[in-house]
N, C-alpha and C positions, 0 to 999 in steps of 0.2 A: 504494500500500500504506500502510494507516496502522497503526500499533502499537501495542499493547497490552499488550505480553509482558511487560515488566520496567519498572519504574523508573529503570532507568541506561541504556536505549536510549540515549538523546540525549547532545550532548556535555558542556556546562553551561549555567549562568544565564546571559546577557547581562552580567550585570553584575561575575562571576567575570572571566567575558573580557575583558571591558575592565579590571579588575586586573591581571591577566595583563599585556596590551598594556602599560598605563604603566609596570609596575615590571620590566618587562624587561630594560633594559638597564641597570639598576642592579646593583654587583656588591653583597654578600651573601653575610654569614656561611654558610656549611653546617649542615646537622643539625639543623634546627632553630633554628637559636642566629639567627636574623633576625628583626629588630625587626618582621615583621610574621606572624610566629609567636608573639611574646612577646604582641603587642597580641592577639591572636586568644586567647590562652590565660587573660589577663585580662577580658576581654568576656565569655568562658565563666564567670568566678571570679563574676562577676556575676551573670548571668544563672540563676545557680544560689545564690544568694547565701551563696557558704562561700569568704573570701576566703582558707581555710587549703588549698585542695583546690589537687593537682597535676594538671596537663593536660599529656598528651602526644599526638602528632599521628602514628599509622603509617599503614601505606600501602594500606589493606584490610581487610574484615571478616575471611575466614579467616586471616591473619597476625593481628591483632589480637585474635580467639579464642582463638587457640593460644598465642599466645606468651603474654595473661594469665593465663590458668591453668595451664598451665605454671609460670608464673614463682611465682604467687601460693600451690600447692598444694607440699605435699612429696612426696618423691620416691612416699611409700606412700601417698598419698593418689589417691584418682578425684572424679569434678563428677558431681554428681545435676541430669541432663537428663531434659524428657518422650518420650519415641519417637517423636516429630514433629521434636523439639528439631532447629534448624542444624545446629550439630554433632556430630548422631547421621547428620542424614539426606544433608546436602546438601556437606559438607566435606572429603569425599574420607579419611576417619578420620586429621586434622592432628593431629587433640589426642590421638591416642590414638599415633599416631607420636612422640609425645615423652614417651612411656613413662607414661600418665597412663589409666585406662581410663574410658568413660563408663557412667554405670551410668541406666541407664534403667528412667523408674517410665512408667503410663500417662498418656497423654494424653487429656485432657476437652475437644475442640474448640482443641489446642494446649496448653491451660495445665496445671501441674501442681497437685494437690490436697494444703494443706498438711497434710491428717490421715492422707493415705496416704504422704507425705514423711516426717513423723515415724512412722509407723509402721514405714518402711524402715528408719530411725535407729534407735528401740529394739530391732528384731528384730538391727541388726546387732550393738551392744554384746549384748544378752543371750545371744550365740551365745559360750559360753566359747572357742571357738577361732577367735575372729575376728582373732587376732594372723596368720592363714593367710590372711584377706584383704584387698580394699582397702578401706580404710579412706573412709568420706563426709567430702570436705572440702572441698566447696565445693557451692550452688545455681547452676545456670545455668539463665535463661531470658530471654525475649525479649519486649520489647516494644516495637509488637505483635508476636504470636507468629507464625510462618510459617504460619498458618491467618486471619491477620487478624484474629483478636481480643485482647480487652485482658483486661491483668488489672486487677482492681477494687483501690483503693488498699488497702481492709480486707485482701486476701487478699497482697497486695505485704508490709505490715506484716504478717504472721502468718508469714510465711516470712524475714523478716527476724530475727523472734524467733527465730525456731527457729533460724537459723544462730549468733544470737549464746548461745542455752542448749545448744548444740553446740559450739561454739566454730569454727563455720563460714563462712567466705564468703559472701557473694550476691552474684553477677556478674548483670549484666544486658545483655545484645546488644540496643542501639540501632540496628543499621541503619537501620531505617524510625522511628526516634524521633520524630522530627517529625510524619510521620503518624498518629500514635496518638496524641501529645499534641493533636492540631490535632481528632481525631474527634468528632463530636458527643458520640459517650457517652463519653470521658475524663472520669474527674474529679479531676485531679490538675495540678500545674504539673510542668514540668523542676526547679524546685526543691524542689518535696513530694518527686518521685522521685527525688533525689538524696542526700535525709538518710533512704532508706528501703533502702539497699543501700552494700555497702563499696567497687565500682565500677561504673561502666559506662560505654557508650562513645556518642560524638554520631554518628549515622551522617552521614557526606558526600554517597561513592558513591553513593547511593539517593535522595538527597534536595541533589541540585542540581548538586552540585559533580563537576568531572571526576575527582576522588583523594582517599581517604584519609579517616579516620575521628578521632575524639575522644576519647582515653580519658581516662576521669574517676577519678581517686581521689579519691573524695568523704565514704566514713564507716572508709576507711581509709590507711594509710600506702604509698604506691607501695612493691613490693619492692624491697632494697638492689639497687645499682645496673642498675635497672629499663634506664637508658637502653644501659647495654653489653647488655644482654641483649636488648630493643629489635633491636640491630646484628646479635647472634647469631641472631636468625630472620628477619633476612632481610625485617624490616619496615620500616627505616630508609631514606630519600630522602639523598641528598647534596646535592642542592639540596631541603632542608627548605623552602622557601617554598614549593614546589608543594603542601604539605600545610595549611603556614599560612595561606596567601593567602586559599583560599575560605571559608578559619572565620572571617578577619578581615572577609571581605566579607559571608558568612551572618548574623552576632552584631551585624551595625552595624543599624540602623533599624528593628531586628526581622523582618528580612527570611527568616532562618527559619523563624517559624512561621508568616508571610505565605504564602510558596511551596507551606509544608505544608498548611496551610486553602486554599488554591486545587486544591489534588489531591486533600483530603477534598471539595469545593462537586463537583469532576466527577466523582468516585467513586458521590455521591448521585444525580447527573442519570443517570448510567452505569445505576446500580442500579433507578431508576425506568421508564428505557427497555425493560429485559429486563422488569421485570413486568406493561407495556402489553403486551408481544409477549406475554404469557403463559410466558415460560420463570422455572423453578424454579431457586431458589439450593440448593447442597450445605447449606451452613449459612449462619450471619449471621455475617456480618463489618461491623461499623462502621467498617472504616479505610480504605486503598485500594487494597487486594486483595480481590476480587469472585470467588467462584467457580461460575459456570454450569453448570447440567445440559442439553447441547446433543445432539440426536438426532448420531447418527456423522453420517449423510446430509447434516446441515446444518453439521455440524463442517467435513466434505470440501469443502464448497462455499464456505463463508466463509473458510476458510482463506486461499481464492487471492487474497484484496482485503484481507484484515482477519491483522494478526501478533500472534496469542495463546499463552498453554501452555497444552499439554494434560497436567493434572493425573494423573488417574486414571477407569479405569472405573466410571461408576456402574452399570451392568447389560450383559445381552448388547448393547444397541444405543441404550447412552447413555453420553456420558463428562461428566468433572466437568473444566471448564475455568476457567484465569482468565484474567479481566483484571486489569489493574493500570494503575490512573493515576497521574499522575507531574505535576511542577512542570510541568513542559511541553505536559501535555496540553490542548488547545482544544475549544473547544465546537464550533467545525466539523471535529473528530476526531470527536464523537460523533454528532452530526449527519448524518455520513456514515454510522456505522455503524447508526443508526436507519434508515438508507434501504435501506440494506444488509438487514436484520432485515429 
């Protein structure tokens, strides 16, 4: 069986591991407070070049969703997400469990439109009795977006304004961050996208590492004490190295977006194999989520050799599948499935 289902199949890098292995049995502060949390947290400060930005290390992308908006919004305020958005669709309603509603506009192939965002804004002030609802106080979106595409730097700064002529947020879900910066059609660095928004997060989980995500206060101030509240949801390691480790090991030799452009190079071979076969893609995704329009019949049969999701129905007797490649994936993964095809 070879797979293609997710990006976090597999356990980690080689090279995570053997961090792991050597600093084992070294004892070490808790919570973060270990000098190889600290070293990961500066390599971020760099890499991003704002040596004033705060980096903290939780334990997961829905912890790490929830508890920043949460923390970052007031109690009357909600996050304007697209209807594809993570945490409308795939989070189990966390952020809305902490008393916070999501208010969803439509989604364009993932991403939201910043003239139908500000439209939502004006309609809501101009409604005299909007003291009766909730209040927009924060953007969230994703890049890449849970459909695989990216958003263009112009339209990143155009919702960046808005938030700040609103006096708004922009949170950005990096899970797949790497991926999308690493994409052919990115055109932006980790550190364009980090003076373009008031946080957001280095995804781990998804991009190499066995735990744990990066959150970036980068064009604003972490909320007052961010790290007890961190503790309060249940995001918090006690052995904090498990979170630092792989950021200190990712951020050293560029080995980040090394991993990431190895999973965009088989995403490309992935996506040229399906259109020798003649199968159609649902849409275009540049990153390295691929989604197929596979007959059911050949869906049922590939299944039993080859581990993919099945997305949604394109018609009576077609569904929209993905793949998804990953640091890990080899060219004798696709190799196989070419033969497979």
């Amino acid at each position: 069986m070879i797979s293609f289902a997710s990006d976090y199949t597999t356990g980690m890098h080689p090279r995570i591991l053997e961090a792991y292995a050597a600093t084992n049995l070294e004892p070490l502060p808790g919570y973060g407070m270990d000098a190889y949390s600290s070293r990961a947290a500066e390599k971020i400060r760099l890499a991003i070049q704002k040596p004033e930005a705060e980096v903290f290390f939780l334990t997961g992308g829905t912890q790490t969703n929830e508890t920043v908006i949460s923390t970052m919004l007031e109690p009357w305020q909600g996050v304007i997400a697209a209807t594809t958005g993570h945490i409308q669709v795939h989070e189990a309603g966390a952020v809305e469990y902490t008393g916070h509603k999501v208010l969803c506009l439509p989604s364009h192939a993932g991403l939201l439109d910043p003239e139908e965002v500000e439209a939502y804004i004006k309609t809501f002030y101009q409604d005299e009795s909007h003291d009766h609802m909730v209040f927009p106080g924060m953007i969230y979106i994703s890049y890449p977006t849970e459909m695989g595409t990216l958003y263009p730097k112009e339209t990143l700064a155009r919702l960046y304004d808005l938030c700040r002529k609103y006096d708004m947020k922009l949170f950005i879900d990096g899970a797949r961050l790497g991926y999308g910066l690493a994409s052919l059609e990115a055109d932006m660095t980790m550190a364009e996208l980090a003076s373009l928004c008031d946080v957001f997060y280095i995804g781990g989980t998804k991009v190499g590492a066995p735990i744990g995500e990066a959150v970036v206060f980068s064009g604003s101030p972490a909320p007052r004490h961010f790290i007890t509240m961190v503790k309060q949801h249940g995001a918090m390691l006690a052995k904090g190295r498990m979170t630092g480790i792989p950021f200190d090991v990712l951020f050293t030799d560029g080995l980040y977006m090394e991993i990431s452009q190895h999973a965009i190079q088989m995403a490309e071979r992935l996506k040229e194999i399906f259109r020798t076969k003649g199968y159609a893609f649902a849409w275009k995704s540049p990153t390295n989520q691929q989604f197929v329009i596979l007959p059911n019949e050949k869906l049922e049969t590939l299944r039993k050799e080859v581990d993919f999701s099945v997305w949604e129905p394109a018609d009576e007797t077609h569904s929209v599948v993905r793949f998804a490649t990953s640091w890990s994936t080899t060219m004798e993964d696709l190799d196989l499935l070419e033969q497979l095809l």
